[in-house]
N, C-alpha and C positions, 0 to 999 in steps of 0.2 A: 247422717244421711248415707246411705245404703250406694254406694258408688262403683260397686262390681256390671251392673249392667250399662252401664256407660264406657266402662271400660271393653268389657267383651265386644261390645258395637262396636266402638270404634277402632278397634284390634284389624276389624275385619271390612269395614266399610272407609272408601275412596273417596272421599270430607275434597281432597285437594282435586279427582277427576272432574266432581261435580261444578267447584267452582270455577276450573279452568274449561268448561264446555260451552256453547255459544249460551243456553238459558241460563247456565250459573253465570259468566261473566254479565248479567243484568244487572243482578245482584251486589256482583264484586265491585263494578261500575260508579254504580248509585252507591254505595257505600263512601267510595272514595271520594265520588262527587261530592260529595257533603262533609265528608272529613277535611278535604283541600279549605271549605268555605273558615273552616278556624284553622288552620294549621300559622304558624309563625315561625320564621329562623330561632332556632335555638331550642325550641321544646323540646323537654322530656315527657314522651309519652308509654302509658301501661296497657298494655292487651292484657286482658283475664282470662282466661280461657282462647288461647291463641288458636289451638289446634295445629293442624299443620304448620302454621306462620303465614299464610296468606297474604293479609292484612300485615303483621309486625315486620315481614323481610320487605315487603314492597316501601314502608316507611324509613327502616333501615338504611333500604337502598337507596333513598329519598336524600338521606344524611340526616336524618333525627334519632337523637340518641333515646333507644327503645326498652324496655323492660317486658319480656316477654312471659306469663303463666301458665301452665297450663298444667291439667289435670294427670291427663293420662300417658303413661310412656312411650310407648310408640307414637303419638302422634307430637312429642317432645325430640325424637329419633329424628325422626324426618326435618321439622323444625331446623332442626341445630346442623343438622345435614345442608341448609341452603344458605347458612350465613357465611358470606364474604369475609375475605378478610377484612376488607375496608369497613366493616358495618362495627357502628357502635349497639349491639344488641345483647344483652343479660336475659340468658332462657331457664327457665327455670319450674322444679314441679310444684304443684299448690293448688289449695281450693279456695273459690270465689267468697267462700264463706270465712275464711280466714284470711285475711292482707297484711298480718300480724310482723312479717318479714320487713313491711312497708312503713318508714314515718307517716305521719302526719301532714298534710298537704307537702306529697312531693313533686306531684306529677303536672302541668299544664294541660294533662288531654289522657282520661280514663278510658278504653272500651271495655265492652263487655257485651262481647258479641255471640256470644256460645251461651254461658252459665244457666240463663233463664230460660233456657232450652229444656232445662236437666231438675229445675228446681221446679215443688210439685206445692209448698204450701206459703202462704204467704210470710210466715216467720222465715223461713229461707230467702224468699224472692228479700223482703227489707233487709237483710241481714248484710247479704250479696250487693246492695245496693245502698246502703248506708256505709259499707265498707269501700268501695269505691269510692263514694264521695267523701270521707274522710282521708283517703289519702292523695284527690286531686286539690291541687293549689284555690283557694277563692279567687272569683269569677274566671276558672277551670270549664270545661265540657266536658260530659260523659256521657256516652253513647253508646245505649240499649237496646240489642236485637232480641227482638222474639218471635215467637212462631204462634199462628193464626190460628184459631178456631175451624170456622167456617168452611175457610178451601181446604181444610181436613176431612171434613163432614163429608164434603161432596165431592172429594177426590176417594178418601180410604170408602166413604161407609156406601155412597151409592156409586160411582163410579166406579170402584174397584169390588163391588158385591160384598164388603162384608157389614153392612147393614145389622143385619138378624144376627150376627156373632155380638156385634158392639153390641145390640140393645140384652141380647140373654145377660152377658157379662156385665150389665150394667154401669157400660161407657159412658149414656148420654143420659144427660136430664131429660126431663119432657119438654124443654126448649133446645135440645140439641145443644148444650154446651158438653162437652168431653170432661170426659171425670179421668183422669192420667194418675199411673202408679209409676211406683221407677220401673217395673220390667215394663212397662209400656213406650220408654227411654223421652217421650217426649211430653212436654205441658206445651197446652194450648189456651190462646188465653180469646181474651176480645177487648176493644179499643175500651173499653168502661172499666176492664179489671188494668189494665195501663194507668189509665187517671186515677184511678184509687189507689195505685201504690202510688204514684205519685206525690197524691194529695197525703200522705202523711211522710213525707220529706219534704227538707228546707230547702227547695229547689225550682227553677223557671224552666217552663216548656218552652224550648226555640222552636222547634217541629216536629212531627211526628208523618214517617213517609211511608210510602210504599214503596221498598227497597226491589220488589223483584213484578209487585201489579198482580197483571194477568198473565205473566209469562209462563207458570209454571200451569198453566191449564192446557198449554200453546206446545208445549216441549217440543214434539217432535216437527213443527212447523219451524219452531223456533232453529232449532236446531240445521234444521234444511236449508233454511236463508242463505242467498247469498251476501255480499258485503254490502252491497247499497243497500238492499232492504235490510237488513240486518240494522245499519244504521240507521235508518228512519225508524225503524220499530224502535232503538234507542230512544229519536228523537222525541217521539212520540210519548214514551215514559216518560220521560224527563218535565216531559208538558202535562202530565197527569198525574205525578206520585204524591204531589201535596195536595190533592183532591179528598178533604174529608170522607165525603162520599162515599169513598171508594178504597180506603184505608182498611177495612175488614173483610175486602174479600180478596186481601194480598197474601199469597200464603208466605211473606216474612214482612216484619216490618220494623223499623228503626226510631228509636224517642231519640231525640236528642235536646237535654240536659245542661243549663249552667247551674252551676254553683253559684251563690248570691258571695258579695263582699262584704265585707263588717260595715 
């Protein structure tokens, strides 16, 4: 896998501004909301593709002893740059495609909230995701972000005008799904290409959410908010992310995954 343009991106693009802004912290939010729903004293959890550390220092800081991945160097910099002394956290470089570093069910709680960002064919996306669940403990969670189709479509191709670019380069099928190369740096999928990786691993759907909704259509409202609304527009989410319905026109969205027990 051709991993030079993932790097160069993220060389240069602010992964930690976005999350720490009012529309990313929806995101960051919901995330943890649903990570708290499993979490237990004592877990050893692995972030794959950490990125900055987000996610791995906030659990760190939590008191859970953390295993941190991540691809690229500098965003490994920064990472290692916010762990406390106090934090039980192991950072370290590597790819999603390899856990080779990892036994065999060690972990009680895998993410992998990056990787299938990055991963363009389905032998990768399994690959990446058989390897996680190989090295989280039975009846473990693992929890998978991906990025959206649709609010792609109609954020890049018409909303942002470039339409007639995608379609010359032939981006889109004739159903508007996104055809993604690595210099394109992202895959887009849709809630049916979910199930079907799914559906060929030994694994049970807990839920599948809409980690961020309609927020990123909203940005600059979002953004504007003061704290009560802000928080209502929370509330609001909250009461609508596990809306089937409405699951594919989130532009991220989170599976979350157990492992079955012998």
């Amino acid at each position: 896998m051709d991993t030079s343009f993932i790097k160069s991106y993220y060389d240069s693009y602010d992964e930690e501004g976005r999350l720490l802004s009012q529309h990313g912290q929806v995101e960051f939010r919901t995330t943890m909301r649903y990570l708290s729903r499993y979490l237990a004293p004592g877990m050893r959890i692995l972030e794959v593709g950490a990125g900055t550390g987000r996610y791995s220092l906030a659990l760190a800081h939590a008191g859970y002893e953390v295993d941190a991945l991540e691809l690229v160097e500098s965003n490994l910099e920064k990472l290692r740059a916010g762990i406390a002394s106090t934090d039980h956290i192991t950072a370290r470089q590597g790819n999603a495609l390899d856990l080779g570093c990892y036994a065999d069910e060690t972990f009680d709680m895998t993410l992998v909230l990056g990787p299938m960002y990055h991963l363009y064919s389905d032998e990768d996306k399994l690959q990446a995701l058989r390897e996680a669940l190989r090295v989280t403990k039975p009846g473990g969670t693992i929890f998978v972000a991906y990025c959206m189709n649709d609010p792609t479509v109609i954020h890049f191709s018409f909303i942002g005008g470039h339409l007639q670019e995608c379609l010359d380069k032939h981006m889109l099928t004739e159903d508007y799904h996104c055809i993604s190369k690595p210099q394109d740096l992202f895959e887009l999928v849709r809630t049916e290409d979910i199930a079907r990786l799914d559906s060929q691993l030994p694994v049970e759907r807990l839920a599948l959410i809409a980690t961020d909704g309609a927020t990123n259509y909203l940005r600059p409202l979002i953004d504007s908010m003061d704290e009560a609304t802000f928080q209502r527009w929370l509330d609001y989410h909250f009461h609508i992310c596990e809306r089937q319905d409405l699951i594919g026109a989130s532009h991220h969205t989170l599976d979350i995954l157990r492992k079955p027990t012998p």
